[in-house]
N, CA, C and O atoms as a GROMACS GRO file, in nm:
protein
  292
    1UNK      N    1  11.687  10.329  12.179
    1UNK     CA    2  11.674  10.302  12.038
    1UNK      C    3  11.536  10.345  11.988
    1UNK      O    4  11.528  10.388  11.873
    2UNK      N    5  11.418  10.337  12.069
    2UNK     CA    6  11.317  10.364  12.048
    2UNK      C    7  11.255  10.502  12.030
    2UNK      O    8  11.164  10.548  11.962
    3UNK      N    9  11.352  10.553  12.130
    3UNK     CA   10  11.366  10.719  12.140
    3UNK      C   11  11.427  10.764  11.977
    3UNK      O   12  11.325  10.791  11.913
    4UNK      N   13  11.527  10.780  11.904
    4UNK     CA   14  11.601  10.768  11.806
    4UNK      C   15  11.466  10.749  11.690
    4UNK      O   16  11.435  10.849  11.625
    5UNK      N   17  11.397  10.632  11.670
    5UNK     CA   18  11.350  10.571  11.582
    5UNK      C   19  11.211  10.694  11.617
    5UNK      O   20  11.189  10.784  11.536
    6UNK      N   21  11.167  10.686  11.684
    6UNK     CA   22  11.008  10.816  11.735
    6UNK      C   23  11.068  10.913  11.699
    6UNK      O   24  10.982  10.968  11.630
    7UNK      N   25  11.224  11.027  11.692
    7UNK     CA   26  11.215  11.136  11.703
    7UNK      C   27  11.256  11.153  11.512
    7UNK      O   28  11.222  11.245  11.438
    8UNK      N   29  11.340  11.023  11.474
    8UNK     CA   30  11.350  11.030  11.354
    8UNK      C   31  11.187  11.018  11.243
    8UNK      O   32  11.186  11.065  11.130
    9UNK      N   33  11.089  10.962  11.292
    9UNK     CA   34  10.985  10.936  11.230
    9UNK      C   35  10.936  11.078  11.287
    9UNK      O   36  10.885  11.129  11.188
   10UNK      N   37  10.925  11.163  11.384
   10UNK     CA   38  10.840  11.315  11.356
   10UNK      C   39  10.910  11.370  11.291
   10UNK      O   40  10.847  11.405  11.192
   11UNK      N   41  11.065  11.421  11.281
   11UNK     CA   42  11.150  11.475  11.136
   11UNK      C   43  11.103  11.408  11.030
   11UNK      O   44  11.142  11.472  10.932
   12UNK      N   45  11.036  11.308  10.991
   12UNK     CA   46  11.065  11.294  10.880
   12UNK      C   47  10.913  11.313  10.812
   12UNK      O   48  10.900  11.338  10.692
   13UNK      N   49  10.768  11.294  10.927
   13UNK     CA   50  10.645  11.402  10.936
   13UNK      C   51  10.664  11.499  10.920
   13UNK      O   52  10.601  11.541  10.823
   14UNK      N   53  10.741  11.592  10.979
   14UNK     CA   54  10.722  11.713  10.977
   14UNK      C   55  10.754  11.768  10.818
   14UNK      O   56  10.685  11.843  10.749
   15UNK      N   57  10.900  11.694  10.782
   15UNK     CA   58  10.927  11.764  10.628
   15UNK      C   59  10.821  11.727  10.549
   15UNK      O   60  10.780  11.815  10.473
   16UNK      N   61  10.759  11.608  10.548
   16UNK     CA   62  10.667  11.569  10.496
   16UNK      C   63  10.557  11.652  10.499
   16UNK      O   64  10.502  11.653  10.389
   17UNK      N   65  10.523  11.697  10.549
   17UNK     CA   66  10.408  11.812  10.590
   17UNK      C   67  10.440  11.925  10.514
   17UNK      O   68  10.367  11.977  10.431
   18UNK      N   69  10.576  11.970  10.552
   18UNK     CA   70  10.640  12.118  10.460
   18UNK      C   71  10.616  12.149  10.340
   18UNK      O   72  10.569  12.247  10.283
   19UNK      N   73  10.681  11.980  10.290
   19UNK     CA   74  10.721  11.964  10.130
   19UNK      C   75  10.538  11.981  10.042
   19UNK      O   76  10.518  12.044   9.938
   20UNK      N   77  10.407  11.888  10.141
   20UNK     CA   78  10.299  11.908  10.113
   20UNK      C   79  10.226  12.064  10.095
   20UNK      O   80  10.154  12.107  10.005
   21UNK      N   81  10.264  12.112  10.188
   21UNK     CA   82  10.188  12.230  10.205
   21UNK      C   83  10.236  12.381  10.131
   21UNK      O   84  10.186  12.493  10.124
   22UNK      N   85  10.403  12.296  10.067
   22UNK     CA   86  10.443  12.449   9.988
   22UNK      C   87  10.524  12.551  10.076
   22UNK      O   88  10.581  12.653  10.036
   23UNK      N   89  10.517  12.499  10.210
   23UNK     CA   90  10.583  12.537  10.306
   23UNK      C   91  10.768  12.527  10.282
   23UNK      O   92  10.840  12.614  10.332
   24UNK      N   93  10.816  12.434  10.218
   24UNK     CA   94  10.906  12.396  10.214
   24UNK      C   95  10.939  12.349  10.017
   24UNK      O   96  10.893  12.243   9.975
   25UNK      N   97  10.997  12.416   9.947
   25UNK     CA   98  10.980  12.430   9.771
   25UNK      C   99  11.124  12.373   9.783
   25UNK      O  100  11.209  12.436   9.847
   26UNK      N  101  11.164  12.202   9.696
   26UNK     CA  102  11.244  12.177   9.665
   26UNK      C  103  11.283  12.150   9.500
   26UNK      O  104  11.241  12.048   9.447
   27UNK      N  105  11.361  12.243   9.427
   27UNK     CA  106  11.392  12.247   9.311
   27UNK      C  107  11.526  12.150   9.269
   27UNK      O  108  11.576  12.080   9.356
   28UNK      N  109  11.560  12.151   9.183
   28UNK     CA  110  11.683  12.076   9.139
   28UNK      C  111  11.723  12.185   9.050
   28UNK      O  112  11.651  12.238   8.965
   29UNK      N  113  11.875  12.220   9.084
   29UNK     CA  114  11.945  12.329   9.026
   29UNK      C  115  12.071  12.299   8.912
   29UNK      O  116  12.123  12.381   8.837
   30UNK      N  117  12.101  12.159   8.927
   30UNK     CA  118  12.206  12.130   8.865
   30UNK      C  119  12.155  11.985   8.852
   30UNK      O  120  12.089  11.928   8.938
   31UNK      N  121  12.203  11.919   8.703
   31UNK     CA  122  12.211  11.782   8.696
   31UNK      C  123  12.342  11.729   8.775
   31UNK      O  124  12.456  11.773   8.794
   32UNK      N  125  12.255  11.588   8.819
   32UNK     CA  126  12.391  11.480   8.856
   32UNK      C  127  12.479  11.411   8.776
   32UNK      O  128  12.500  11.455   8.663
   33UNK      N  129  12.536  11.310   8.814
   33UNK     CA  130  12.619  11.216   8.714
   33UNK      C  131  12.692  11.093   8.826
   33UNK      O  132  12.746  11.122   8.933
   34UNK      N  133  12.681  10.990   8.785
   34UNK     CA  134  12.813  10.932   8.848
   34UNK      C  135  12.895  10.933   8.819
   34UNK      O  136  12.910  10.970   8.703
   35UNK      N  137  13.032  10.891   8.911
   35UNK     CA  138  13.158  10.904   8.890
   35UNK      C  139  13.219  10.807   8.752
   35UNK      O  140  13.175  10.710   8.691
   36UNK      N  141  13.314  10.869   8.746
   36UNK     CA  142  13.382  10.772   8.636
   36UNK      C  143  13.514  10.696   8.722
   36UNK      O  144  13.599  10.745   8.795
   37UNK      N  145  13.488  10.545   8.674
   37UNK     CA  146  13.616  10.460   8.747
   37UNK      C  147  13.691  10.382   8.649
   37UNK      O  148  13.630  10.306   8.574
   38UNK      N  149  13.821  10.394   8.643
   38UNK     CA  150  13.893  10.297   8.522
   38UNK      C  151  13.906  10.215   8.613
   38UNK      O  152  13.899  10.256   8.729
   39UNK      N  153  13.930  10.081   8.587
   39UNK     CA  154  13.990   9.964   8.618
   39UNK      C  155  14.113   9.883   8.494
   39UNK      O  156  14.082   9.827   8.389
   40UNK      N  157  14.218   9.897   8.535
   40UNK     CA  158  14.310   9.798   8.438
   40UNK      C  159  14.407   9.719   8.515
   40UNK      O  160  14.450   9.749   8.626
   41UNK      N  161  14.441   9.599   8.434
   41UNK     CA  162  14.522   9.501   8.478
   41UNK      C  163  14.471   9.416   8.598
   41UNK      O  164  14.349   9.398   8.596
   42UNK      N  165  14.523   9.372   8.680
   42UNK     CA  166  14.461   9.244   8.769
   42UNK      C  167  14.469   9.140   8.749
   42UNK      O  168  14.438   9.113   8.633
   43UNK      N  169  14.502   9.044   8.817
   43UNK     CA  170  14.446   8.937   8.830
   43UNK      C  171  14.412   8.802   8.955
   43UNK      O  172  14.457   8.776   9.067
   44UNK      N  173  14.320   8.748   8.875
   44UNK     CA  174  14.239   8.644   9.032
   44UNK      C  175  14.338   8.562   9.074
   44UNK      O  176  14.424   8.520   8.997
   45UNK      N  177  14.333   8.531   9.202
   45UNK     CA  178  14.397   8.411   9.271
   45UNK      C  179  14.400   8.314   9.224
   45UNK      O  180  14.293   8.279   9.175
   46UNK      N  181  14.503   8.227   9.213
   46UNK     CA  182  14.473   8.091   9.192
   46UNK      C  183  14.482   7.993   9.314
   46UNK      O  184  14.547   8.023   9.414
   47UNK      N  185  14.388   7.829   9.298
   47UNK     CA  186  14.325   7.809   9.407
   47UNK      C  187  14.387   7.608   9.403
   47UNK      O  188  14.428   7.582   9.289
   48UNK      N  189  14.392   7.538   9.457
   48UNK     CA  190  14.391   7.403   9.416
   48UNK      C  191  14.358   7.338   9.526
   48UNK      O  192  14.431   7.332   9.624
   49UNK      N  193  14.213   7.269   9.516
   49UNK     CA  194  14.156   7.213   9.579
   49UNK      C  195  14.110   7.078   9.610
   49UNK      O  196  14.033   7.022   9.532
   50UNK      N  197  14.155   7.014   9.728
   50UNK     CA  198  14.169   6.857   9.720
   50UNK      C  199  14.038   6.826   9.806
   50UNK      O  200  14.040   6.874   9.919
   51UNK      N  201  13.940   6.765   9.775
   51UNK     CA  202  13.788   6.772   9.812
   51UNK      C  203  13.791   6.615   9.799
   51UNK      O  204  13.848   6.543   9.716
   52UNK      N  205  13.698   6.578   9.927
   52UNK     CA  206  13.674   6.461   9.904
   52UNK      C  207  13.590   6.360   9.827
   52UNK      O  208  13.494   6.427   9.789
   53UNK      N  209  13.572   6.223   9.778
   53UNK     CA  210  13.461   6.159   9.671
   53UNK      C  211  13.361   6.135   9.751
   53UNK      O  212  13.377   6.081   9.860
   54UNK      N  213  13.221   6.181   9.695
   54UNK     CA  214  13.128   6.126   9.760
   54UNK      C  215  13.075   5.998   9.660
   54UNK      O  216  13.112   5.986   9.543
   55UNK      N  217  12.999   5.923   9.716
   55UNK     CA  218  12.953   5.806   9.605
   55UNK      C  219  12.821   5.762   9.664
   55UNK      O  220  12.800   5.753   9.785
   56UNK      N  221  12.739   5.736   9.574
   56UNK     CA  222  12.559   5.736   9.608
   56UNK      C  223  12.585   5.615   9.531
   56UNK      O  224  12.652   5.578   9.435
   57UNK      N  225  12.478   5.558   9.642
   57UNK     CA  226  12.417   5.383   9.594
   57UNK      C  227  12.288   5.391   9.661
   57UNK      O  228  12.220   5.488   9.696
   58UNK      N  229  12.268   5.241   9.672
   58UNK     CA  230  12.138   5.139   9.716
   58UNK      C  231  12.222   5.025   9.762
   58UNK      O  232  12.328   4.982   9.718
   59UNK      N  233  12.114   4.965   9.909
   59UNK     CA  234  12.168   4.871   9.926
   59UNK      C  235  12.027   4.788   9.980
   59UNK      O  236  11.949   4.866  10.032
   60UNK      N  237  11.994   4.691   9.978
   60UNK     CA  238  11.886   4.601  10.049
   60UNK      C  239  11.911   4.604  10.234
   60UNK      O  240  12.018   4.571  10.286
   61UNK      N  241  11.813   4.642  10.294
   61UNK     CA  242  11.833   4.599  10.443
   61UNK      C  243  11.711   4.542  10.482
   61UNK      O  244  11.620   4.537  10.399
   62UNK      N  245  11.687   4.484  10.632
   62UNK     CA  246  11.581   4.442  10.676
   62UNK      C  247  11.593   4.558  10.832
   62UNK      O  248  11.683   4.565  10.916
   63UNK      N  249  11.497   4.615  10.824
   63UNK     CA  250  11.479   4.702  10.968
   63UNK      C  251  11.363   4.665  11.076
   63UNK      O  252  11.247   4.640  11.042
   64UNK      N  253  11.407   4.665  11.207
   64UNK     CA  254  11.258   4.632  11.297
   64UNK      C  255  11.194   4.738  11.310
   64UNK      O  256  11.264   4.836  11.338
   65UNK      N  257  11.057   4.761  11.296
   65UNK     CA  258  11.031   4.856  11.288
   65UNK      C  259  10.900   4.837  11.422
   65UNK      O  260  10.818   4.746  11.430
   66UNK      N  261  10.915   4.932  11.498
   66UNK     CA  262  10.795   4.888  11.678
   66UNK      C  263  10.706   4.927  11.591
   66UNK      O  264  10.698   4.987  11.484
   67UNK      N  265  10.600   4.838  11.723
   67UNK     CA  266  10.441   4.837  11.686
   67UNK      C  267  10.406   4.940  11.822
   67UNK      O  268  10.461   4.966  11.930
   68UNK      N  269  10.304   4.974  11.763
   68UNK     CA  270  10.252   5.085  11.864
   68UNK      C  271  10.073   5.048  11.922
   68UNK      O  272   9.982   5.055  11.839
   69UNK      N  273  10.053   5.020  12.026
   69UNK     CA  274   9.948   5.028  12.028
   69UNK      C  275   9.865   5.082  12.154
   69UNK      O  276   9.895   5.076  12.274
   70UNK      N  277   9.763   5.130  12.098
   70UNK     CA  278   9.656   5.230  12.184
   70UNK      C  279   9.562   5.125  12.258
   70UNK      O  280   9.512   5.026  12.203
   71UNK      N  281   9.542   5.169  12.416
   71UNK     CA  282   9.427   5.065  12.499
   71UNK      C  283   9.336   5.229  12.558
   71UNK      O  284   9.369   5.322  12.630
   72UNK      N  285   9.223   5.197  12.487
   72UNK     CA  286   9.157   5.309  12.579
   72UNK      C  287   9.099   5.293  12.696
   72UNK      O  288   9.074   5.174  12.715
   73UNK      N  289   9.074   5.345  12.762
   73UNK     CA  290   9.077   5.352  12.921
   73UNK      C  291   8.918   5.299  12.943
   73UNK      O  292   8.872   5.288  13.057
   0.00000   0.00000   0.00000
């Protein structure tokens, strides 16, 4: 892969070099355009979806929470 990626990066030096030095003269001879696309008729899927309720509250608790303690040496 590495081979590939090194031989594609000196092709792409080298034109680079061409195109600099006049070595290599690229003109444009003809205008472009994009294509033309019709689209008609269609239509989307229909879907029916049974999802479950979520429900958000608050509630009071009491938690133990450990004590931690450090003895230095």
């Amino acid at each position: 892969m590495r081979v590939i990626g090194g031989l594609l990066l000196i092709v792409l030096l080298i034109l680079a070099a061409g195109i600099a030095t006049g070595f290599i003269n690229l003109q444009k001879t003809q205008e472009g355009s994009l294509p033309e696309i019709s689209v008609k008729g269609g239509q989307l899927p229909k879907y029916d979806a049974n999802v479950g309720k979520v429900e958000m509250g608050s509630r009071n608790e009491t938690v133990e929470v450990p004590t931690v303690n450090v003895k230095k040496p």
